[in-house]
C-alpha positions as CSV (number, residue, x, y, z in Angstrom):
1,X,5.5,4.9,-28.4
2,X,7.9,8.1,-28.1
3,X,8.1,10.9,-26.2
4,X,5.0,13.6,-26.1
5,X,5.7,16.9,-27.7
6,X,6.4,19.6,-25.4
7,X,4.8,22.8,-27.2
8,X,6.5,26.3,-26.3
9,X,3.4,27.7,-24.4
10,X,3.9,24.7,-22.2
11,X,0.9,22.4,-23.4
12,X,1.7,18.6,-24.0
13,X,0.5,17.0,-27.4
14,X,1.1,14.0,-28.7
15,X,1.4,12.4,-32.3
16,X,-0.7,10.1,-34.4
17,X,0.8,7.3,-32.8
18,X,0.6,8.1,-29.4
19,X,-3.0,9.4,-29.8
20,X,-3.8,5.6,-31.6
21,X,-2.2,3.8,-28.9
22,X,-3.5,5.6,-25.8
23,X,-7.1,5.9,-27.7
24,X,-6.9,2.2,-27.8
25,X,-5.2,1.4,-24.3
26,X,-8.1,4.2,-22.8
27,X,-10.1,1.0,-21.1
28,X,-7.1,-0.5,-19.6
29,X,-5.2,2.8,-18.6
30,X,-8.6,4.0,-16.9
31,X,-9.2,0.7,-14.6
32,X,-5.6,0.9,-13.4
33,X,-5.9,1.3,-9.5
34,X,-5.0,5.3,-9.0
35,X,-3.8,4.8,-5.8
36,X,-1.7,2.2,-4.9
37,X,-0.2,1.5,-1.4
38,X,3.5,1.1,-2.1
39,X,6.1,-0.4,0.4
40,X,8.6,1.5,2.0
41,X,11.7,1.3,4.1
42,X,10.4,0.4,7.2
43,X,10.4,3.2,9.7
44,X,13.5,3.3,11.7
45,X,12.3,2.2,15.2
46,X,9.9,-1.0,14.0
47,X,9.5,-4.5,13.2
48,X,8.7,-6.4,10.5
49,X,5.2,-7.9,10.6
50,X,5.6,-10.0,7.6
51,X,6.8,-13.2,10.4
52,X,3.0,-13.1,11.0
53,X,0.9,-15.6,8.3
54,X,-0.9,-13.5,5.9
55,X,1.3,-10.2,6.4
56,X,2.5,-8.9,3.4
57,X,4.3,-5.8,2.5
58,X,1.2,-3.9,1.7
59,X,-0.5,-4.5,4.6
60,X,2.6,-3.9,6.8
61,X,2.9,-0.7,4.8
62,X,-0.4,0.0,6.2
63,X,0.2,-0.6,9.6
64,X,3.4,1.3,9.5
65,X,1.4,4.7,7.9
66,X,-1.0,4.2,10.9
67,X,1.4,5.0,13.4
68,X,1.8,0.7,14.1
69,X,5.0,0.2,14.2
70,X,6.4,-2.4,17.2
71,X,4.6,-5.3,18.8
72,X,3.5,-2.8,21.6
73,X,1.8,-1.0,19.3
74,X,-0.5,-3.6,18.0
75,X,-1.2,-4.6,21.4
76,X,-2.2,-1.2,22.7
77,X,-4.1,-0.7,19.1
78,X,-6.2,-4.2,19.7
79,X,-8.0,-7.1,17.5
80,X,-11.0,-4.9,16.8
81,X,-9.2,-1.3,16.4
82,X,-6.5,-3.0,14.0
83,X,-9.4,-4.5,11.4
84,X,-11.3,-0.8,11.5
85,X,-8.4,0.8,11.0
86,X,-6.1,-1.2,8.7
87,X,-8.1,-1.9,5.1
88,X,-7.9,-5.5,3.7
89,X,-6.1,-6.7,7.1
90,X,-9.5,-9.0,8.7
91,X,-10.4,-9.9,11.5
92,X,-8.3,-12.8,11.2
93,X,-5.4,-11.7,10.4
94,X,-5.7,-8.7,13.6
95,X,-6.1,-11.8,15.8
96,X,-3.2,-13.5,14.3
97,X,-1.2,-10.2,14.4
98,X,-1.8,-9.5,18.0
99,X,-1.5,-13.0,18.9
100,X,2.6,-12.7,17.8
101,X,2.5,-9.5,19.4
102,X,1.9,-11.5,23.0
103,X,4.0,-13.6,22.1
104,X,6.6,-11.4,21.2
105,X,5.7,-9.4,24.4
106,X,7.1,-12.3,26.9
């Protein structure tokens, strides 16, 4: 598709055939989720959640941005403050999560 054209005065503009492709692509490029939660090194003092069924990286890159990042943490936080506070986690899942956490916690 090329490069776009970088105009003196600083404006962007693009040629015939990047205007074709991206007016035909507009649909798909618009419905693309803007904000996407991507995984990151795990902060230096946790533990990985992904042991726990149903824990992927998203999620435990949720749980780390929340400030959840050992066993303790999700045991102080509870069942009901993880699902309000972690998006797509469930109610299942919290109980699952916090389950490990006692059991990680004897």
């Amino acid at each position: 598709m090329g490069e776009p054209i970088k105009l003196p005065d600083g404006r962007i503009a693009y040629g015939r055939a990047q205007a074709a492709w991206m007016t035909e692509h507009r649909e798909e490029l618009a419905s693309e989720p803007a904000n996407l939660v991507t995984p990151t090194l795990p902060p230096a003092e946790s533990v990985s959640f992904q042991s726990v069924r149903g824990i992927g990286p998203q999620i435990e890159a949720a749980l780390y941005n929340e400030g959840i990042l050992t066993w303790e943490d999700v045991l102080m936080a509870g069942v009901v403050e993880l699902d309000r506070r972690i998006s797509g986690l469930g109610m299942s899942r919290a109980r699952t999560l916090f389950d490990m956490a006692q059991r990680e916690a004897e």
